[in-house]
N, C-alpha and C positions, 0 to 999 in steps of 0.2 A: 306698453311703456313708451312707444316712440310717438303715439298719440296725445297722449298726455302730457308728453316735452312738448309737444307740438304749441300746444293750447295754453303749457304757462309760458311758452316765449310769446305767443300771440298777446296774452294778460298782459304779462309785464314789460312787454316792448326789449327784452333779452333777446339776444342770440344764443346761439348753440354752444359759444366760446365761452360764456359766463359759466357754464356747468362744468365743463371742465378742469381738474386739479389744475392749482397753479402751478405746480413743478412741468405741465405740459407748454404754458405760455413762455413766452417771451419776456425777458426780463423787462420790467415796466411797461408793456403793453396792457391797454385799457382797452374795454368796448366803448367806444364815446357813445354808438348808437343807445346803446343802454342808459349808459349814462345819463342819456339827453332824454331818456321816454320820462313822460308823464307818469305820476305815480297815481294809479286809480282813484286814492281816495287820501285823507287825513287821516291818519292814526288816533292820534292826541295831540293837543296845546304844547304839551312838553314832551318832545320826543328821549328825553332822559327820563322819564319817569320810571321807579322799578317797583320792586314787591322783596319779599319776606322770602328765603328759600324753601322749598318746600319739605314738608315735614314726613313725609312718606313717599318711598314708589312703589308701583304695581303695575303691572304688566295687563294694559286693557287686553278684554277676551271680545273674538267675535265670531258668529256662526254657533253660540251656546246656550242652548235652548233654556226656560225658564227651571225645565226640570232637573238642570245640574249648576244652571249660572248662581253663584253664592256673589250677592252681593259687597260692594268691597267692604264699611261696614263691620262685617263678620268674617273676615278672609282670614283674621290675626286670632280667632277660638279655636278652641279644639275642636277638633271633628266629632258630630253628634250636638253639637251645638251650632252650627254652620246652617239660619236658615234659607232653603235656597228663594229662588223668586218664586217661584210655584206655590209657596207656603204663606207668601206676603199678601194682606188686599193691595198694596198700595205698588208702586212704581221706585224700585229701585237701582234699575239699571246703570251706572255709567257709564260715561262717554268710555271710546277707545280711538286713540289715536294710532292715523292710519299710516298717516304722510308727514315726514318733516323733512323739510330742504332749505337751505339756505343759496340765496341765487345767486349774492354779490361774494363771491370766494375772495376777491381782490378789494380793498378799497383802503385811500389813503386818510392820513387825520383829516378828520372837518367831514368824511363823506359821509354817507347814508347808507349803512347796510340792510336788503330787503331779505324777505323769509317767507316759505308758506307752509304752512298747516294743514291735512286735513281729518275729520272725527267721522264717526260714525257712532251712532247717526246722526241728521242732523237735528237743530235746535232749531226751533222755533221762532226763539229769543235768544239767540248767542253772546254771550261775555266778552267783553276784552280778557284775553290773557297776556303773560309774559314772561317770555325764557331769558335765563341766563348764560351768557357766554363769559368764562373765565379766563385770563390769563394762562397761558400754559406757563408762562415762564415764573409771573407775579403772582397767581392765584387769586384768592378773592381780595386782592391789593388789587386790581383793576380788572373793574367787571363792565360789561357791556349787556343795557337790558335792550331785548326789541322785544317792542310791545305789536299785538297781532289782534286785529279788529276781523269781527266776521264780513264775509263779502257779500255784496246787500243782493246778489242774484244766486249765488251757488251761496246755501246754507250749511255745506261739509267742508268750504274752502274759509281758510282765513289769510289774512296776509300781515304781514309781519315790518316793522321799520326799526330801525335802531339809529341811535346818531353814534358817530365816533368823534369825541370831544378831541380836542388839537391838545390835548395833554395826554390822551392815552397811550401808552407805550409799544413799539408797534412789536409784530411777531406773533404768532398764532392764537386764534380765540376758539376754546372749543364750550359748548353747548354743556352745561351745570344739569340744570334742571327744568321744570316749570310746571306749572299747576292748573287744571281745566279745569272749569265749574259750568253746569250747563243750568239753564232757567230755576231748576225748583232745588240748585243750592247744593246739590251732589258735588263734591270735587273728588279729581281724582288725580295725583303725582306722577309726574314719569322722569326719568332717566335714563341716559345711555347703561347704566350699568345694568337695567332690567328690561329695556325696551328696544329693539335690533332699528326700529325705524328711527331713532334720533342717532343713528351712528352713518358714516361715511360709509363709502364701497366698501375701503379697506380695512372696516371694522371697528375704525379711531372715530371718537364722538364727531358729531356736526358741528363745521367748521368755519371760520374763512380767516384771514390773516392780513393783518393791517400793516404796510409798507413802513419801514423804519421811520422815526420821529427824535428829531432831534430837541424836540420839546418838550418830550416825554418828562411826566411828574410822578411818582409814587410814594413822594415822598411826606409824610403830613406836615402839618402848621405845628408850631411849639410856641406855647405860652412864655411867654416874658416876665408879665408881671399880673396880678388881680388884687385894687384894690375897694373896700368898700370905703365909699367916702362919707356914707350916714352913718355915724358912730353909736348914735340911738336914737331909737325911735317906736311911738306906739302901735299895739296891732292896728291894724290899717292905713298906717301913715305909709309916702313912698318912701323907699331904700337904695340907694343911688350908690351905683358897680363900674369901676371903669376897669379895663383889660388890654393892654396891648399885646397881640399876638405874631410871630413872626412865618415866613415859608420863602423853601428855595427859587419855586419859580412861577407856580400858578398864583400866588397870594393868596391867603384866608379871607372867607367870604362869609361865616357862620362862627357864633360862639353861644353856648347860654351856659348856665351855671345854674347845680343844684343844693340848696339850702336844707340843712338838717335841724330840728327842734331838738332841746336839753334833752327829751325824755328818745326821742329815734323813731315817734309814734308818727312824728307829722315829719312831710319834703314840701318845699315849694320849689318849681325852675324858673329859674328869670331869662326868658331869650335877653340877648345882648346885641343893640343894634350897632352895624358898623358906621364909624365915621368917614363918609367918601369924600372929605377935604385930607382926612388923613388915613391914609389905608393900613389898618393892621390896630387900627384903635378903634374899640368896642364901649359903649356906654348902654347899661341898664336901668331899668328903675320899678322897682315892684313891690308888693306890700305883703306881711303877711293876715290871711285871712281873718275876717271877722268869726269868732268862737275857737280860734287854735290858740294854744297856749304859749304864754310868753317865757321869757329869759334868753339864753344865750345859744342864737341860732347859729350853725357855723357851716362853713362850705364843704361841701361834701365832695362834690367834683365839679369839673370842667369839660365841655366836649366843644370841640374845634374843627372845621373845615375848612379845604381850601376849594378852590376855582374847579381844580381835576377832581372834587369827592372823595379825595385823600380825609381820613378822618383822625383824629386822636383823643384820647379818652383819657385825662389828669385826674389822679383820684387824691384828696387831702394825704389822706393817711401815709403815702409814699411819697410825694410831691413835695417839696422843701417850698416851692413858689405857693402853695396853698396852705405850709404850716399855720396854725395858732388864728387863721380868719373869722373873723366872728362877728355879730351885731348885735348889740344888747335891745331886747324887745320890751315893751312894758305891757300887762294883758291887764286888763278888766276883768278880776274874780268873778264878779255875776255873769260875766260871757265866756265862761270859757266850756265851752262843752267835750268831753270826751271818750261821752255815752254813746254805746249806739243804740237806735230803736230797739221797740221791744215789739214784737207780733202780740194780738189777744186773739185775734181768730180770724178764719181762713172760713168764708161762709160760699158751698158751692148748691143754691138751691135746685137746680135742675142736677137730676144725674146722668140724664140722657136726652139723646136729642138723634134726630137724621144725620146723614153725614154732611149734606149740605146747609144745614143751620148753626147755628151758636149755641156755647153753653154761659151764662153769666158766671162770672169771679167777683169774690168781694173779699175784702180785708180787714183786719180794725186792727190799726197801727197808732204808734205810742210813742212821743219823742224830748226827753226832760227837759229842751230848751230851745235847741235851734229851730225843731220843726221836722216834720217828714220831707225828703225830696223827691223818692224815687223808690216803687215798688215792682217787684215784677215775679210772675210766679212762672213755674217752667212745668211744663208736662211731658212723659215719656209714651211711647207709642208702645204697641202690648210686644212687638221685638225688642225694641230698645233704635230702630233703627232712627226712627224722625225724633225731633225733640222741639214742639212748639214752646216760645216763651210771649206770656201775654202782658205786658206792661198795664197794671192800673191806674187809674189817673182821678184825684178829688176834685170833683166838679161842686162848682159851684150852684146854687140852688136859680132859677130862672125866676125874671122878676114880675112882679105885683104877685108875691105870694109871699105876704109878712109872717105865716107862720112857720116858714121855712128860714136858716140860719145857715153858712154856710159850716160846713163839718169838716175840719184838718183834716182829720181820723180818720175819715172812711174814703176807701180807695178802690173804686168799681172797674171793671173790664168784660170782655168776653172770650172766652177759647172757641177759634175755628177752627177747623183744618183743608185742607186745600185736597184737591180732586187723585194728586197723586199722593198723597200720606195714606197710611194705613189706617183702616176701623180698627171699631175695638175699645177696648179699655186704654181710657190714659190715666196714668197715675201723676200724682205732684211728686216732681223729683227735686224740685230747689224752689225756692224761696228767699229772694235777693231785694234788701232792705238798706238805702241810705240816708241820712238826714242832711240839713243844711252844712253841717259842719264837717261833710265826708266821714263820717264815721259808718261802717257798715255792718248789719247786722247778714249773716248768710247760715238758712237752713237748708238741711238734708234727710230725707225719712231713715235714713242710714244710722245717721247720729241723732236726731231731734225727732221726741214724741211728736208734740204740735201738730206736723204736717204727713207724720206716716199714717198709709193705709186711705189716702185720699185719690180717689176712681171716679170717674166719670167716663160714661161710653158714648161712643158713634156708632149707628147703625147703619146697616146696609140702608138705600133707597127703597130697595124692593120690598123692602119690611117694613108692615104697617098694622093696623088694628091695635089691639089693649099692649102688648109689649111694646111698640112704642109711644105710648105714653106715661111722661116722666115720671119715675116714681118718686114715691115723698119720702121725705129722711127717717 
């Protein structure tokens, strides 16, 4: 252990003082040495950047041979359903996290607090991640993300930055969550509550604690007034929104607003841009789509931000500032589509192939107006653990060849799979259909004949002769 201090103070240009609880320092004493090192590398453009909290935690395993490691995956079946690794072709391991520390225990608003990481094992191709640090006092009223890039020589270290905006409220920040993902798309959640290495000495999450601020914001922006100043207007014309929004001390810096259709089938959101002659006034301007239906579109809600990332969320319904708002639409009967495609068939002429080749997809798709946009078929692996989805796409026919036309309808792809997915039989698990007018159509072999019972295998490499050659339908 005392090696290993050794070598992240040498990393990060820290003393010995920065590990240290702050209740052992010195009231406002700083490491300036610290302070002053060079931070190894960029993070990100935007050292506020965050993510979405994470949806699971598990407790990485290590030292667990393929013959008992159960993928995570499968960790939430019952037992007898639990395949382990041993039973998989493909590579399912994930990371485990081994090391988390946070190095800047101390720092004031505006500073930069640092963090390091480590997994095992390592990647090859390591992700940006990033943890959440909570208010203890405010909770997820003021959060703090440090974002943590791998280190371009040690592939099991990452390091970690965070900004603390001069609006954050100061008092202790402990460690929420965060979520790893290593090259081929495996993630995996941790938290202090399942994981002993995101916690302190003394068993409280990891930590560090921002010096009082008397600037401190947690408070959100509140709307004043929204109104729509286009009284009516036809589908596609622009719609012109103005809003003034107020806040106690960082100012609002974000507004958009979401529009509801008569029927509640269609939203559209208008972001609202600020006016910086005059702060706290927002002006929009947006249309509604060509093929969505007309009549009386009304606002549905509101969402507001200020300077600190204080948010607020105005919805009509409760809202007296957003009673009775509305804008009368005019639509064009022949365009109004509110069909969604229709599949006629799903054509997979190869049933087999090596594992390192392709198999071709093909589709014949059907759309009463607007037109096809977007096809994509999904295939499940013989666990259920990968799930390749292959997007088709209607190519146009290549030219001096006038007996060729080009065809809306037909939408060609091909399913790969990569060196770490499993062989085996994939089946069509989904079948996800939109057209110009965002109408979607979505199959399932669960529910919809159509696409049950559709297989296509990968083989081993080492398998060759008459079984692997594709059979015919």
């Amino acid at each position: 252990m005392t090696v290993r201090f050794v070598v992240l103070a040498a990393l990060f240009g820290a003393s010995a003082a920065l590990a240290q609880p702050p209740e052992t320092r010195r009231a406002g004493e700083k490491d300036e040495d610290a302070k002053a090192a060079a931070y190894p590398f960029e993070i990100v453009d935007d050292v506020t950047q965050g993510t979405e909290p994470a949806s699971a935690d598990v407790t990485g395993q290590l030292g667990v041979t393929d013959e008992d490691y159960i993928p995570e995956v499968f960790q939430y079946r019952r037992r007898g359903t639990q395949p382990a690794q041993r039973e998989l072709s493909g590579e399912h391991r994930s990371t485990a996290l081994t090391e988390f520390r946070v190095i800047d225990l101390e720092v004031d608003p505006g500073d930069t607090v640092r963090a390091i990481a480590r997994v095992e094992p390592a990647f090859e191709k390591g992700r940006r991640f990033v943890a959440e640090f909570w208010s203890q006092e405010y909770g997820r009223a003021s959060v703090i993300y440090v974002n943590f890039k791998p280190h371009e020589n040690d592939k099991n270290l990452y390091l970690g930055r965070g900004k603390v905006d001069r609006h954050h409220p100061g008092g202790r920040y402990n460690v929420g969550s965060t979520m790893i993902t290593d090259e081929h798309g495996h993630k995996k959640a941790y938290s202090t509550e399942f994981n002993p290495v995101m916690r302190a000495p003394d068993g409280s999450p990891a930590y560090f604690v921002v010096s009082d601020n008397p600037e401190a914001d947690v408070t959100p922006p509140t709307l004043r007034s929204l109104e729509i100043l286009t009284a009516e207007a036809s589908v596609g014309e622009t719609i012109r929104v103005e809003a003034f929004a107020e806040d106690n001390l960082a100012g609002p810096t974000q507004a958009r607003a979401v529009f509801t259709s008569p029927s509640g089938r269609r939203s559209v959101r208008a972001d609202l841009i600020g006016d910086a002659r005059n702060p706290g006034r927002f002006l929009g301007a947006f249309s509604i789509p060509e093929w969505y239906e007309g009549g009386r579109w009304a606002v549905q809600k509101v969402e507001l931000y200020d300077a600190a990332r204080n948010s607020a969320l105005i919805f009509a319904a409760t809202a007296p500032v957003l009673a009775n708002l509305s804008v009368l639409v005019q639509e064009n009967p022949e365009k109004r589509d509110d069909e969604a495609p229709v599949l006629l068939a799903v054509e997979l002429p190869q049933r087999e192939a090596l594992a390192s080749e392709s198999i071709p997809v093909a589709a014949l798709v059907e759309d009463n107006l607007s037109g096809v946009d977007k096809v994509y078929v999904s295939f499940q692996s013989p666990s259920g653990a990968d799930l390749v989805r292959v997007e088709l796409e209607s190519r146009n026919p290549p030219l001096n060849r006038p007996s060729l036309v080009p065809q809306p309808n037909v939408f060609r792809g091909a399913l790969k799979i990569e060196k770490w997915q499993e062989r085996g039989t994939y089946s069509v698990s989904r079948v996800n259909i939109s057209d110009r007018a965002q109408n979607y159509l979505n199959l399932n072999p669960v529910r919809d004949d159509e696409i049950r019972g559709l297989e296509v295998e990968f083989l081993p490499e080492e398998k060759t002769g008459p079984a692997a050659t594709p059979k015919s339908q």
